[in-house]
N, C-alpha and C positions, 0 to 999 in steps of 0.2 A: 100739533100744539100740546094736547092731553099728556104725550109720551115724554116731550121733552120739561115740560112740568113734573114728570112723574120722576124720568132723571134725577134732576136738579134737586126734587127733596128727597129721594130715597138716595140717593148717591154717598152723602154722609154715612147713615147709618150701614151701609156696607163697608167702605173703609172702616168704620170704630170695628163691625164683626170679623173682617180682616185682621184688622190689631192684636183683638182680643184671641183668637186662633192663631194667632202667631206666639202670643204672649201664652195661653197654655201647653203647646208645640212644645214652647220654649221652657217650661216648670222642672224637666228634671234636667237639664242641661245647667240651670242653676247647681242643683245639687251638687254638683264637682266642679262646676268654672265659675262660680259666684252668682248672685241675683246682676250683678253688672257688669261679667263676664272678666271678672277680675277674682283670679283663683285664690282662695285661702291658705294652701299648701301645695304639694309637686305636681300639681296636673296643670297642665300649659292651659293660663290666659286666656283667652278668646278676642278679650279688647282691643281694641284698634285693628282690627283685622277688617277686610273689607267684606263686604257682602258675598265678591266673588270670592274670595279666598275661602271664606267659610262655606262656601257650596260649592265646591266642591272638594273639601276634606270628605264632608259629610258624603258627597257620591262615591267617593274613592271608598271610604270606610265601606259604604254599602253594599258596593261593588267585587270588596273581594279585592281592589288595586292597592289597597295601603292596609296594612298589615295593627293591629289592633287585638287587645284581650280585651275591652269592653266596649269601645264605640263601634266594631262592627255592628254588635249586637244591638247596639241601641241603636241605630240607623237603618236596620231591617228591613223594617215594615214601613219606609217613611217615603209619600212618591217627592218626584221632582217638584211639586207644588208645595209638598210641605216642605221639602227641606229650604227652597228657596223663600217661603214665611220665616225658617229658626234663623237663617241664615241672614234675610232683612233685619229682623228683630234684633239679635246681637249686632249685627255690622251698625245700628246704630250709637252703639258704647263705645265712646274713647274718652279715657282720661287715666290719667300714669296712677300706679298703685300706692298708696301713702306709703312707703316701705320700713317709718321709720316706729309703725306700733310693734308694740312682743306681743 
């Protein structure tokens, strides 16, 4: 009874710390695909892409199988738990790009 009491209220605060490690995971991925995964200039979007999709660019990048002058690099050192957090994290962004600011 103790343990599933103890679930039940600590269960939250793991999701939020999941979140939150997803969301700093995610802090220079902004830098080039936008804070909402909608790019500011020629580096491809990330929005509306699914979870899978984006996990595995990111393995492929990793990996050596898709060819890349900076996301190899940034996807290095990143294991399959984390790239499947960056990859949660954006795959929740979809909405079309206002395309009509200068």
């Amino acid at each position: 009874m103790v343990a599933v009491v103890c679930i039940l209220i600590y269960s939250p605060f793991a999701m939020s710390d999941e979140l939150s490690r997803a969301a700093m995971l995610s802090y220079t991925c902004a830098g080039c695909h936008g804070t909402d995964g909608i790019s500011p200039g020629s580096i491809p979007s990330i929005a509306c892409k699914t979870p899978e999709t984006i996990e595995t660019a990111l393995k492929e990048y990793r990996d050596g199988k898709r060819f890349s002058t900076v996301m190899g690099r940034h996807v290095k050192g990143y294991t399959d738990q984390e790239i499947q957090l960056i990859a949660g994290f954006f795959g929740t962004y979809c909405k079309e790009p206002d395309r009509t600011k200068k």
